[in-house]
Structures are given as C-alpha cells and as structure tokens.
C-alpha positions in Angstrom: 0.0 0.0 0.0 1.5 3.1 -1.0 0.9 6.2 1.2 -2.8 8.4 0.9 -3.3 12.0 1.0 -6.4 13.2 2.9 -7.8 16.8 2.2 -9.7 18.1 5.0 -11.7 21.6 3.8 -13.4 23.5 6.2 -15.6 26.9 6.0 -16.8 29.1 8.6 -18.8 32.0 7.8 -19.6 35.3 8.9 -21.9 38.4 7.3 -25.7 39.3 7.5 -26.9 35.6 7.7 -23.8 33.9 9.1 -22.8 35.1 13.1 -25.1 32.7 14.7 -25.0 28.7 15.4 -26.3 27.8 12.3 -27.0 28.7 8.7 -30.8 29.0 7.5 -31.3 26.8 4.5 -34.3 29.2 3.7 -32.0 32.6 4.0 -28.5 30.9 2.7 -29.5 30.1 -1.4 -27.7 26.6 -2.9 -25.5 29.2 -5.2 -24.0 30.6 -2.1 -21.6 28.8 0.3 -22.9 26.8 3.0 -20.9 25.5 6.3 -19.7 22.3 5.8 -16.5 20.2 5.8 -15.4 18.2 2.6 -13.0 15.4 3.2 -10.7 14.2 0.3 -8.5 10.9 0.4 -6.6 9.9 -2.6 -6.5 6.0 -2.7 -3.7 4.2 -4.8 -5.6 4.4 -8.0 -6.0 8.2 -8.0 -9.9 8.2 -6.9 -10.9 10.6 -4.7 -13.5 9.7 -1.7 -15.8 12.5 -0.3 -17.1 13.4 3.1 -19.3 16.2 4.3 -19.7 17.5 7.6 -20.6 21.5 9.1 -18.3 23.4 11.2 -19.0 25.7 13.8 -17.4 29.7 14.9 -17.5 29.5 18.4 -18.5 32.2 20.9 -14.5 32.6 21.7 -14.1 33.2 17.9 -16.8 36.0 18.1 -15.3 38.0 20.8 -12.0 38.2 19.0 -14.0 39.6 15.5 -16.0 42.3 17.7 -12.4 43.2 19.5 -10.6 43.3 16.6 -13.0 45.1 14.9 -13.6 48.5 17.0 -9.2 47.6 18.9 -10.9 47.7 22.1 -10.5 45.5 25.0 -13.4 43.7 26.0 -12.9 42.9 29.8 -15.9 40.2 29.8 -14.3 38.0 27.1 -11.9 35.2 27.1 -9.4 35.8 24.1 -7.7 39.3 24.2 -7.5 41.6 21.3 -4.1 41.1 20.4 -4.6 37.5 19.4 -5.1 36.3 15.6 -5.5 33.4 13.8 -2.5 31.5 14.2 -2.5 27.5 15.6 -4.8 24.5 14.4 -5.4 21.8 17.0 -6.9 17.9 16.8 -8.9 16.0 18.9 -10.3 12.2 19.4 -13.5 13.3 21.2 -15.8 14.2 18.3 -17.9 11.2 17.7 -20.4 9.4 19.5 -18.2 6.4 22.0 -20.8 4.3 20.5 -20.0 4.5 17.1 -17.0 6.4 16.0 -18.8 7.4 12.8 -21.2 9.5 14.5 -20.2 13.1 15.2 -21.5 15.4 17.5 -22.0 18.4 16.4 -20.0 21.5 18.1 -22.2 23.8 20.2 -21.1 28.2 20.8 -20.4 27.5 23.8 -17.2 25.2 23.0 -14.0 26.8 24.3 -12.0 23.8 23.8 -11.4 20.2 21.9 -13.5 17.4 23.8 -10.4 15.7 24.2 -7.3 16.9 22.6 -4.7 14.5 21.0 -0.2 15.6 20.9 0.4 16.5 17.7 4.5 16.2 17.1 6.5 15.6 20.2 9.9 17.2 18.8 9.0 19.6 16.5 9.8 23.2 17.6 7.9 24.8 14.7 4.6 23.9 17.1 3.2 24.8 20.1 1.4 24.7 23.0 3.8 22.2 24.9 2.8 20.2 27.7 3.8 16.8 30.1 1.8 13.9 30.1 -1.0 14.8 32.7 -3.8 17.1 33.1 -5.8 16.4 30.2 -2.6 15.7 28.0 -2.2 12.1 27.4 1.5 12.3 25.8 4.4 14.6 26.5 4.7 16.8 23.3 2.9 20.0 21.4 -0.6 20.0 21.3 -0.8 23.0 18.3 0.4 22.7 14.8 1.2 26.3 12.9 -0.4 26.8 9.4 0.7 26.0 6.0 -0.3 29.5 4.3 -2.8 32.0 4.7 -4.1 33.7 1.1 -6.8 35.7 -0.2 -9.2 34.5 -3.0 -11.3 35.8 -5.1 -15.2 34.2 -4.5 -16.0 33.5 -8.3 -19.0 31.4 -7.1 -20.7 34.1 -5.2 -20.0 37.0 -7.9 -17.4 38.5 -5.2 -20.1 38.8 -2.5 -17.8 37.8 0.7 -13.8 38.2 1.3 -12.2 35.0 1.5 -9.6 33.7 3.4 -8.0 30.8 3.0 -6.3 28.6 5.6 -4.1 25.5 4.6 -2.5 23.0 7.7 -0.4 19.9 6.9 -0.7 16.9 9.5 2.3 15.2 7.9 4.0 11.7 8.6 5.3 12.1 11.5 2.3 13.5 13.3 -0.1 12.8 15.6 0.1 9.1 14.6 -1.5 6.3 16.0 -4.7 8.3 16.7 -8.3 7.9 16.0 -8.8 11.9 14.4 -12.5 12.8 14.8 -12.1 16.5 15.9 -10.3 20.1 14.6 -10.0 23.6 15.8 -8.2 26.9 14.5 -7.5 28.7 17.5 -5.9 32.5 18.3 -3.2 33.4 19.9 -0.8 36.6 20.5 2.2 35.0 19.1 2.4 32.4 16.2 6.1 31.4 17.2 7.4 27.5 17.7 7.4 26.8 21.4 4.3 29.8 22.5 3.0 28.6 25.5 -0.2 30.3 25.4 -3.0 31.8 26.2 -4.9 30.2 23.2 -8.9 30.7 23.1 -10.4 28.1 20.3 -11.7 30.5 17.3 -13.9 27.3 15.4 -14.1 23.6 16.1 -15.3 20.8 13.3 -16.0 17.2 13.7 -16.1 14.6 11.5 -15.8 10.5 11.3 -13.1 8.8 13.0 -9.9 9.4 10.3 -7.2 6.3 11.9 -3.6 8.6 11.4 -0.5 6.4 10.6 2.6 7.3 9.3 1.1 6.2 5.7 -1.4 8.8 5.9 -1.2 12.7 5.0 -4.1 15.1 5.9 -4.9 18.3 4.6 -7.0 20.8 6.1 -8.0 23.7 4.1 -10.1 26.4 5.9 -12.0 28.6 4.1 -13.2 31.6 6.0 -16.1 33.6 4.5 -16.2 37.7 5.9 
C-alpha cells in the first residue's frame, strides 16, 4: 500500500446571515456557500473519496472579530485583542463512544477540543507544549502552525464575501496512532514555535473517526467567509 493523501476543507462563515449557530437553509440560497466540511483521500488508483460534515465559529471566535474590529479590550471576554488566527489543534472526542462514525456536532459554547490528541512531540515549529497529565495524554505540542494564509477571489458568489484561505499539513510524522475525529483553528498573541499560550479556540469541526499512521497525509484547508 502506497501512502494516501487526505484533504480536509473547512468553512466558517460570517456576514448578515452567518454570526449565529447555524445557517438557515431558507436565507442561505444553494449558489451561495454553506458550512460544511469536505474530506478528500486519494487511494492508490487516483480516486478521490468525499465526506461532508458542518463546522462551527464558536463564541470565543466572536469575541476576538468584535475586539478586533472597533481595537478595544473587551474585559468580559476570554481571548484578548491582540490574538489572531495563528494554531490549528486535533482531537479524538468528536464522535459518539458508541459509534465512532457519528459526530457530534459543536455547540457556541465550545471553548476547547473534547479531548485533545499531541500533535509532534519534537517539533519546535509547534506549540502549546505540555507533560503527560492534566488532560494531555502524551508529553509533546498540542498546536500545529499553518501552512499558508491567502486571499481569493469568490467567483462562485460574484465577489459577495472576502475569503480567506487557511491550509494545515498533519504530515507523517504527526499525531500518529490516533483515532482523528475533531479540529480547531484557535488565536493566539504569538504564532512562534514553542508559545506557551494563552490560546482561546476560534472554530471547532468534527467529523468521522480518520485512523492517522505514518502512511497517511491530511490536509485541512479552511475557508473563512467575511
């Protein structure tokens, strides 16, 4: 077996119909983006295999856009406004215990991963480092920088919303051995290897359980709608 490339895309949303916990089927037309999650794997033979599944801007994620937005401190919220969008996480807690094909869905009031899985334990490019304990079932970084963040044009919505577009590698060497059923981008005030935090979650996604060996490469591509 020869190794497989996974493509996990994301979008969030945001605009007139889109700040809420979900998007009204009635309001949002089928020519305009919807929130969902599509999940590419390339098998041996060049076939691509497709999965859907919506995503979720938490509350935390909200905060920081209204901060950002006006640069004033909001002394009720959690993230501050010096943080941006800077550190992807992954989780094993986003399906059902009964059948790891069943997601459950993120609610606003997430502010973390239901149960967060170490991404590299030697890499200094990440994160978010921590000892075996706590909440952290292996001694290593627990948040992964991104790829590349570009602009693109939205030719499918006649240039209606500004999009973003957010590209993380889990490569070979990470996060192996793990039963992947949970994402989040997440903010932070630095987006240098070894930051320590704070980090407040921005937006979460779950999907089936993806097994990560060695053999496997996912990509998550985010597309952010404003």
């Amino acid at each position: 077996m020869g190794k497989k490339d996974l493509e996990i895309n994301a979008f969030d949303y945001y605009g007139d119909h889109c700040l809420r916990d979900s998007i009204d089927k009635k309001e949002m037309t089928d020519k305009r983006p919807k929130g969902l999650v599509k999940i590419y794997e390339l098998s041996d033979d060049g076939n691509k295999k497709l999965r859907h599944k919506s995503n979720l801007v938490v509350y935390l994620g909200r905060e920081l856009l209204a901060q950002r937005l006006v640069n004033t401190e909001n002394s009720y919220a959690t993230p501050t406004k010096d943080e941006f969008l800077t550190w992807f996480g992954l989780g094993d807690g986003g399906v059902d215990i009964s059948d790891p094909f069943v997601p459950i869905a993120p609610v606003i009031s997430d502010n973390s991963l239901s149960s967060r899985i170490m991404i590299n334990a030697t890499d200094s490019s990440c994160a978010d480092y921590h000892v075996t304990g706590a909440g952290y079932p292996e001694t290593g970084y627990y948040k992964k920088p991104f790829d590349s963040v570009t602009f693109e044009p939205d030719v499918l919505n006649d240039n209606r919303w500004l999009v973003i577009r957010v590209s993380v590698t889990v490569g070979a060497n990470d996060a192996n051995g793990n039963q992947l059923s949970e994402a989040g981008l997440f903010t932070a005030a630095s987006s240098g290897g070894g930051y320590s935090g704070q980090f407040s979650m921005f937006s979460k996604v779950t999907f089936p359980t993806i097994v990560k060996t060695d053999a496997r490469r996912l990509v998550f591509v985010w597309y952010l709608y404003l």
